[in-house]
TISE-901397 format. One record per atom (N, C-alpha, C): residue in one letter; z, y, x. Coordinates in steps of 0.02 Angstrom, whole numbers, plus 50000, padded with zeros to 5 digits. Layout:
! residues N
AZYX/...
! end
This chain:
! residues 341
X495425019148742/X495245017648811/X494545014748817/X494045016048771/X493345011548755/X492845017348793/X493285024648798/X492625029648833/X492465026148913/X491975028748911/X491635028348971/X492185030749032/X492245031149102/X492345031149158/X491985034349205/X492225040449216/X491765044249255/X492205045149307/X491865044449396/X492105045249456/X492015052949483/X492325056249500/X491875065049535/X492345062749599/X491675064849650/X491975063249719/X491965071649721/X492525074049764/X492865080249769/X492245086449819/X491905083749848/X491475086949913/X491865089449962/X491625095549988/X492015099250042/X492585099350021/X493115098850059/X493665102950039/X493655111450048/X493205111750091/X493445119250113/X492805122450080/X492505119050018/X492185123049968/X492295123049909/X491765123049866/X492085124549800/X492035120649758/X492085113849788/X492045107749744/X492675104849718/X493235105149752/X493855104949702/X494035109949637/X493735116749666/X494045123949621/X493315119649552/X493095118949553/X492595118249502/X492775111349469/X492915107449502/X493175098549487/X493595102549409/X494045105149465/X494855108549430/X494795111949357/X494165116449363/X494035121249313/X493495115649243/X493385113049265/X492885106249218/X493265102249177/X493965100149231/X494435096049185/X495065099249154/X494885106949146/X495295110649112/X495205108349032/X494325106449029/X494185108548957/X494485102148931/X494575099748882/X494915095548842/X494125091048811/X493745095148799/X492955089448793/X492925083748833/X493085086248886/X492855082448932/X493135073648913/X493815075648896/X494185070048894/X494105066648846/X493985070548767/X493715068648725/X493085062848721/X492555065248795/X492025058648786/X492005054048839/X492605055048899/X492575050648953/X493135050948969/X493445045549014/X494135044549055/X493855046249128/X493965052949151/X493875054549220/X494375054549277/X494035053049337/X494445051949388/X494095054649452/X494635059149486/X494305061649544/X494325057649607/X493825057449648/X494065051349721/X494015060549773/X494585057449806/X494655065549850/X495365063049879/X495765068849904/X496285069949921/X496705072449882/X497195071549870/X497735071649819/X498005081049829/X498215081149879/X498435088249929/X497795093249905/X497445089849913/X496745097649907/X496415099249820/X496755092949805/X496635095249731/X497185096749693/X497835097849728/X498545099949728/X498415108449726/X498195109849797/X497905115749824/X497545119349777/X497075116049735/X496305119349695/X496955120349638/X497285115949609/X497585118349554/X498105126549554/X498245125349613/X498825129149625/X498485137549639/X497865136549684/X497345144149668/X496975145249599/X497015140149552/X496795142349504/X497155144849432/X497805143149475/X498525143549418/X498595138649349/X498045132649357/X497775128249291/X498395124949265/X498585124049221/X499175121749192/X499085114749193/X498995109749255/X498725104649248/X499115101049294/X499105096149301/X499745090249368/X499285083749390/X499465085349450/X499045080349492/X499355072949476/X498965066949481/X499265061349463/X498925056149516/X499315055349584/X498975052149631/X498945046149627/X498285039949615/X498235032649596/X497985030749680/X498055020449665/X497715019349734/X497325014649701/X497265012649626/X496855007049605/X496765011049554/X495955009949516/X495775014449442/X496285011249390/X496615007849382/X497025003649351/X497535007149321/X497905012049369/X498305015849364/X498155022749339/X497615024549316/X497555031449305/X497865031449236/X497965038149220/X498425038849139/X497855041449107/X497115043649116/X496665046549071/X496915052049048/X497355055149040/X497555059748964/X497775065449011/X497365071848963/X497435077648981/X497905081648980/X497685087049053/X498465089049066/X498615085949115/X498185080349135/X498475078149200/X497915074849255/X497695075149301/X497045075049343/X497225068449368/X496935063249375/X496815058149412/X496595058749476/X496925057549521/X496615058849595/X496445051249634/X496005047249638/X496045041749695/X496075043849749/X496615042849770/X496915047249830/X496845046849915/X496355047349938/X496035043250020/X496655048350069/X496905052650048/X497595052450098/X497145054550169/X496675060050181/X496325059350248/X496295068550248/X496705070750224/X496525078550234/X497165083050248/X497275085450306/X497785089650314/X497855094850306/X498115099050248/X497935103750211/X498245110650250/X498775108550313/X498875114550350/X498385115850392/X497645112650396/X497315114250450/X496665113850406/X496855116150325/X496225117050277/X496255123950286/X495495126550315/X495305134550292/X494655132550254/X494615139350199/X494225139450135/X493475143750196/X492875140650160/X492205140850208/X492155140150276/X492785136550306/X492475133350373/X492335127350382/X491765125150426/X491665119850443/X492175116150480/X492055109950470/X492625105250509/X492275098150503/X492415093750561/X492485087550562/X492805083750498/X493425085950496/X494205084450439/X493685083850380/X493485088850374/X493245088950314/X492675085850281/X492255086750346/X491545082450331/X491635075950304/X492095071550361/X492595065950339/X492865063550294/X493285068250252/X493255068350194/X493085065050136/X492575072850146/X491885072650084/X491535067950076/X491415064550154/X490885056950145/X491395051950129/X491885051550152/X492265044250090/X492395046850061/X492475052150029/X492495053149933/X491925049149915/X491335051049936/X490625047549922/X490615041449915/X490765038849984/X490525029850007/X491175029649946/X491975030349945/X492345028049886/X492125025149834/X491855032649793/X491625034049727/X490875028749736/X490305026849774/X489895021449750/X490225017049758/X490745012649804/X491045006649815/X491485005449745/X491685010949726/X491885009649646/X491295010149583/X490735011049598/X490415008349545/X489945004049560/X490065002249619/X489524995749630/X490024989949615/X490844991249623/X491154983649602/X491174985349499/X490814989849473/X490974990549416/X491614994449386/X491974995049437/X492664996749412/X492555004049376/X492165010049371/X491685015449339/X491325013049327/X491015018049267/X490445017949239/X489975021449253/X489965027849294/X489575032549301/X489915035949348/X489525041149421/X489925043849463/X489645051149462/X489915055849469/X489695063749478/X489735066149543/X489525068649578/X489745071849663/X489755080549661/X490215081449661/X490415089549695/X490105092549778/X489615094549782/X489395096449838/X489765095949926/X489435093249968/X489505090850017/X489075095650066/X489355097150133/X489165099450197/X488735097350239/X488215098150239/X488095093750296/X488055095050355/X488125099450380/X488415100350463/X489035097450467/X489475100050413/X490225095750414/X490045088250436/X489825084350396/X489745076950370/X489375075750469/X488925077550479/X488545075550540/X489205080350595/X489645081450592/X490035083950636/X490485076950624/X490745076750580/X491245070950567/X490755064450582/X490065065550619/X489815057650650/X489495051950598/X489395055750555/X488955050650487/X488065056650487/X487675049650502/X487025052350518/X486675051750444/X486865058250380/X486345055150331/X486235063150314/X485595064350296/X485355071650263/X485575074150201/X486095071350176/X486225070750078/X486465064450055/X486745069250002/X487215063449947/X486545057149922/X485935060749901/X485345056349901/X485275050249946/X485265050650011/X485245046750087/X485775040750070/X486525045050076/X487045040550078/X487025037450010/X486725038749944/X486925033149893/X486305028149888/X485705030349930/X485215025149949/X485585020950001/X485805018550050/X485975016550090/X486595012650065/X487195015350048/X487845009350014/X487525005349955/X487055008649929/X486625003149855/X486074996649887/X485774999249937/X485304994849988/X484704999049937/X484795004049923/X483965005049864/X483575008749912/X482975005549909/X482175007449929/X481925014849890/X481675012049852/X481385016249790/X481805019549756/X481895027149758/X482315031549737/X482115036249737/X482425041549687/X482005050949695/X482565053649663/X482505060049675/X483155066349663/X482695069349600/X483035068549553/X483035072449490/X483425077949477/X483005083549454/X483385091849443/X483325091049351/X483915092449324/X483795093649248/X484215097849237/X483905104149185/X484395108249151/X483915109849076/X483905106149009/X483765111748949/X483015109348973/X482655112448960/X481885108048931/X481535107349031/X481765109049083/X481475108249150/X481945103449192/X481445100549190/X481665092049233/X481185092749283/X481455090849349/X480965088749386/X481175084149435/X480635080549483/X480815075449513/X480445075949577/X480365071749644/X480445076049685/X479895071049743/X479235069249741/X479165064949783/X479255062349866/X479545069049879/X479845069549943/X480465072849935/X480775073349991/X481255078749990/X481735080550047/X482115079350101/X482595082250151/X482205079250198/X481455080150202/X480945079550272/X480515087350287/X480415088950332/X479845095050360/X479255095550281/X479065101450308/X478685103150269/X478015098750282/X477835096950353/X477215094750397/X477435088750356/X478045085450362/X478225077050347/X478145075450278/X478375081350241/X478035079750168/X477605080450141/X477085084450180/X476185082850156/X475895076550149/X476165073250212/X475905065750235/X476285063050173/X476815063750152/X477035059050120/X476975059250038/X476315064050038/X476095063349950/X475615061349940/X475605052649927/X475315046249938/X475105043249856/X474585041849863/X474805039549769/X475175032249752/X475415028649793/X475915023949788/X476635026449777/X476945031449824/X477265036149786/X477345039349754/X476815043749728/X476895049549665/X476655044249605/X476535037249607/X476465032749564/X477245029549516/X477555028349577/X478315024649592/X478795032649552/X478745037149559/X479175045249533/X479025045749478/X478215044649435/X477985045949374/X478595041149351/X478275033849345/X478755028049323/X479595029149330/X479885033849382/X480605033749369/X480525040149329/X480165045749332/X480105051849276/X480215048549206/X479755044849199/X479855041949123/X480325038149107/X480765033549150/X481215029349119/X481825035949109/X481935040749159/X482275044849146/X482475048349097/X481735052149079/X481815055148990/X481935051648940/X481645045748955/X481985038848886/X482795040848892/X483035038248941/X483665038148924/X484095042948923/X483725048848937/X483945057548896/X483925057148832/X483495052348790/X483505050348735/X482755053648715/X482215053948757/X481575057648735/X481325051748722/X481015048348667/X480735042348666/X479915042748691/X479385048148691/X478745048448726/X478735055548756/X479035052048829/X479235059548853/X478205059948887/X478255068948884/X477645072648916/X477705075148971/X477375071649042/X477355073549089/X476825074849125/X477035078349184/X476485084049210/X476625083049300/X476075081649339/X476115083749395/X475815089049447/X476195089949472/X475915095549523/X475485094649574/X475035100149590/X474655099049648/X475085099749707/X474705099849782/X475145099449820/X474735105649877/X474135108149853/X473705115249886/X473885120249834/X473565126149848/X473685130249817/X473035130149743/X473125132249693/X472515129649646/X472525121249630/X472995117049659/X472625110049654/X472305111049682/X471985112349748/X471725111249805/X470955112049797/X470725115449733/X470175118949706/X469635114749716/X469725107449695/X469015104049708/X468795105149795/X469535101449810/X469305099849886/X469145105349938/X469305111549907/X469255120249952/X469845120850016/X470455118249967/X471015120550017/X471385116150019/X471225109150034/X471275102050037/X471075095550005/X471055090450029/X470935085849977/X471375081049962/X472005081649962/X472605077849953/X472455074449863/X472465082249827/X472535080649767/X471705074849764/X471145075349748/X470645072049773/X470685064949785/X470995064449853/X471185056449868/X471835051349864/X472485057649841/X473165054849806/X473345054049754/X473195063049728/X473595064049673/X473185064049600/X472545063249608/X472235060349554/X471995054049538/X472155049049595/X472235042549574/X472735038449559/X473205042549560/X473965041849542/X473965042449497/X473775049349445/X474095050649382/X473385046649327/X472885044649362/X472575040649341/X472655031949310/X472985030149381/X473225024349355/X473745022149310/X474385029449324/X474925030349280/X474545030949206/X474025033749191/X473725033949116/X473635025749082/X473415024249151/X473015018049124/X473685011849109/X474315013649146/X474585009149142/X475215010849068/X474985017149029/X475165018248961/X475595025848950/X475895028249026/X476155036849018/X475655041848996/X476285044948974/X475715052348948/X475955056248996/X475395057749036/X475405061749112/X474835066049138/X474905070949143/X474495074549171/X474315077949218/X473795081749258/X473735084949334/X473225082349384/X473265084849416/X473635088649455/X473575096249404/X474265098049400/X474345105749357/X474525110249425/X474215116849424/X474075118649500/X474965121849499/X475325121049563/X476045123649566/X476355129749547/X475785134549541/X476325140849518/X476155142249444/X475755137749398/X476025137449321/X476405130249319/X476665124949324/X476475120149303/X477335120149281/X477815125049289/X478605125249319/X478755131449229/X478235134349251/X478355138349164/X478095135049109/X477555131549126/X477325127549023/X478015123849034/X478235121649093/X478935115149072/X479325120349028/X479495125549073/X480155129349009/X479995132248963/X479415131848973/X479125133848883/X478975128648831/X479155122848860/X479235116748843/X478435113048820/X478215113548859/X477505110648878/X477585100648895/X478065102348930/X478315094548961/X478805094748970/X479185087248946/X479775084248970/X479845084749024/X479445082449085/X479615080249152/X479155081949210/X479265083449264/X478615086549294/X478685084149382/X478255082049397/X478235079349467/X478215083949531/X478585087349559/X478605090049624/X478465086049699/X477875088549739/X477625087349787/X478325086249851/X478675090449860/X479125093949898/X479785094749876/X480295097849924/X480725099049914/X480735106349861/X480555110549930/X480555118349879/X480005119249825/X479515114649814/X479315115549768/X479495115649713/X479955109649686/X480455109949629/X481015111749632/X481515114149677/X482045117849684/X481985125949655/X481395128549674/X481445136049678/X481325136649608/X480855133649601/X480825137349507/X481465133749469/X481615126049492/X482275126149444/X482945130649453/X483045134249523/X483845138049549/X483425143249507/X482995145149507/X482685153749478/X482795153749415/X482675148149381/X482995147149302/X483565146549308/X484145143849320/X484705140049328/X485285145649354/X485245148149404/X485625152649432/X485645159949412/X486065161249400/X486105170549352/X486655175049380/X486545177449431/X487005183549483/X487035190649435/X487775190949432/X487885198249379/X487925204549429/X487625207949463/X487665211849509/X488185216549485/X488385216749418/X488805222949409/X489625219749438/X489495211149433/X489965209849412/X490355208849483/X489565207049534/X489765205149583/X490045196049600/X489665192049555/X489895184449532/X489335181749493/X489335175949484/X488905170949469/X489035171449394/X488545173549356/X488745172349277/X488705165149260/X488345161549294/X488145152849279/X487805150649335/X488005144749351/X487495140749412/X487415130849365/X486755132849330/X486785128549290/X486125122449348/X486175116849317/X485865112549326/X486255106049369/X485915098149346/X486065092849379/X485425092149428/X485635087749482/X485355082749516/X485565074349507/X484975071249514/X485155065949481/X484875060549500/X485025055349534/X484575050149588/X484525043649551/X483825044249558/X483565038449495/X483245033449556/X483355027949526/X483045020449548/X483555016049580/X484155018649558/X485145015549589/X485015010349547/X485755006349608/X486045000849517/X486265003249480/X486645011149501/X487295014249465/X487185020849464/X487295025349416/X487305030049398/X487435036849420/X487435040749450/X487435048249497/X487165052849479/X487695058749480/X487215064049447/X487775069549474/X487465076049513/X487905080949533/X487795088049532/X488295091949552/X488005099749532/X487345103549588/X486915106549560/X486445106249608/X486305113149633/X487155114149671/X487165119549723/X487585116149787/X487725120949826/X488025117249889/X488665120649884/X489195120049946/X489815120749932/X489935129449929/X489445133849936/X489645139649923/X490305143049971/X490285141250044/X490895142050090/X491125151650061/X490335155450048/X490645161850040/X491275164149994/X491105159649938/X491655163049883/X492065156549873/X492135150149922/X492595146049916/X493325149449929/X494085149049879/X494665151149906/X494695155549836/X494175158549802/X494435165549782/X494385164749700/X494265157149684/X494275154949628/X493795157849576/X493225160149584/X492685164949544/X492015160849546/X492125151349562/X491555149349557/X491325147749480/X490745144749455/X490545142749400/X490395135049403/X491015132849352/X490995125749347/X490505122349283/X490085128649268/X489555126449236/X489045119549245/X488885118749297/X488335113549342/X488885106349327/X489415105749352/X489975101349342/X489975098249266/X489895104949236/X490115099849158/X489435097249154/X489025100049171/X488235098549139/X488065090449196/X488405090049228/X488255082449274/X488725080049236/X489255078549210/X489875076549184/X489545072649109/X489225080949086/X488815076149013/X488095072349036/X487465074249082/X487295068649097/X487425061949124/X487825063449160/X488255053949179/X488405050449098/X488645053849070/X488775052149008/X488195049848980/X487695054548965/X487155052748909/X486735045248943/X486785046049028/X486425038349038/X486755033149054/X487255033849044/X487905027949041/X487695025048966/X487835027648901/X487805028048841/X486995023748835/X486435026848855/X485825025048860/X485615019748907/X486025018848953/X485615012549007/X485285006548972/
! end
């Protein structure tokens, strides 16, 4: 009973965050390096077992106290808030949005009293969530807000491409303004504590411009000029190995060619697209997802978070053909920085 404690809040119900929960805690590894526990509804992860035919038994707790750990049998903290005759698979709902956000607020209220060690999140709605009357843009938003944390950034990791995000669920107009070198200062510093405790002891990092070229010596802006090179300047001086502005459309391949540990994204889609373009692999013959790999991972918490970094997939929710790939791979990072904190 000395493994670690891992929380997975369930997401949508009416996506594919139970069918994947379900298919993750099939494997017997899992159990081997952590005691997991799902925060969700008991009924809908009743439901996920029962479409996936998993030889597995739901075990509904109301205190972590009570969970049995041992496989073969799913731990559910059971919030009792989902009526599963009025669950349809990819529709939106209030019910559900509802849900998914106290699975959330749950799962941090259990690791801010300590009672976990580490929490995972299964993808969440957000039209659902803002239908059900909770005003936050992301699982990011809401675990800034129950933590009281200021200073925070969304981390993408899969295999040698990490990236981090100095903006992110604002306008494109809103995140120009907001690549500041007090910020892209504050992201280097969580970039690096991050790869430490991936276990990189002098991790190599790289930032991005935020024009096209690095902004070509002030041609097609001067952001980089008056932000982003006094940023990665002072980051030198204050002892990282950091570099850039590296102009955006190489700076995403030396990473997977393993150029750098860690690499600073201006934007949202700036680091999203090249990490889903690596990460995600559609078998057209097959008509299905061969893998939807990669974590997200929100650094500058008291407590630990890390989730699959797709959304609930309403299209092929129901038909049991998702890839719980992304799941295990947040499952073993919660792990590796639990182990490392």
């Amino acid at each position: 009973m000395s493994l670690p404690i891992v929380s997975i809040s369930m997401g949508d119900p009416a996506g594919i965050g139970p069918e994947i929960t379900v298919m993750a805690l099939q494997q017997p590894s899992v159990y081997a390096q952590c005691r997991p526990l799902v925060v969700g509804d008991a009924g809908v992860m009743a439901r996920a077992v029962a479409l996936l035919g998993a030889p597995l038994q739901i075990h509904p707790v109301h205190a972590v106290g009570d969970a049995l750990f041992k496989y073969g049998t799913i731990d559910v903290y059971d919030l009792q808030n989902v009526d599963c005759s009025q669950l349809v698979y990819g529709q939106v709902s209030a019910m559900c949005g509802h849900a998914a956000f106290e699975a959330v607020r749950v799962n941090i209220d259990l690791a801010m009293r300590g009672e976990v060690d580490a929490t995972v999140t299964a993808p969440i709605n957000k039209e659902a969530i803002h239908l059900a009357g909770h005003d936050f843009s992301g699982h990011t938003e809401i675990y800034a807000h129950y933590t009281g944390t200021r200073n925070y950034a969304m981390l993408l990791a899969d295999e040698s491409l990490r990236v981090i995000h100095v903006s992110t669920h604002v306008s494109l107009r809103e995140a120009c303004d907001r690549a500041k070198k007090a910020r892209i200062l504050d992201v280097i510093t969580l970039l690096d504590g991050a790869c430490r405790q991936f276990g990189i002891p002098q991790p190599r990092l790289a930032v991005a411009g935020l024009n096209p070229h690095s902004g070509e010596n002030g041609l097609f802006g001067r952001e980089e000029i008056e932000e982003i090179i006094p940023a990665v300047e002072e980051a030198r001086a204050r002892g990282f190995n950091v570099e850039g502005p590296v102009p955006p459309d190489t700076i995403f391949a030396k990473a997977v060619q393993g150029k750098y540990d860690g690499c600073v994204a201006m934007y949202h889609d700036q680091g999203h697209i090249p990490f889903k373009l690596v990460g995600f692999k559609w078998n057209n013959e097959k008509q299905k997802m061969d893998s939807v790999k990669g974590v997200n991972i929100t650094l500058g918490l008291p407590i630990i978070r890390t989730s699959v970094d797709h959304g609930t997939a309403f299209e092929i929710a129901g038909k049991g053909i998702a890839s719980p790939d992304a799941m295990l791979i947040s499952i073993d990072y919660a792990l590796k920085m639990a182990r490392n904190r």
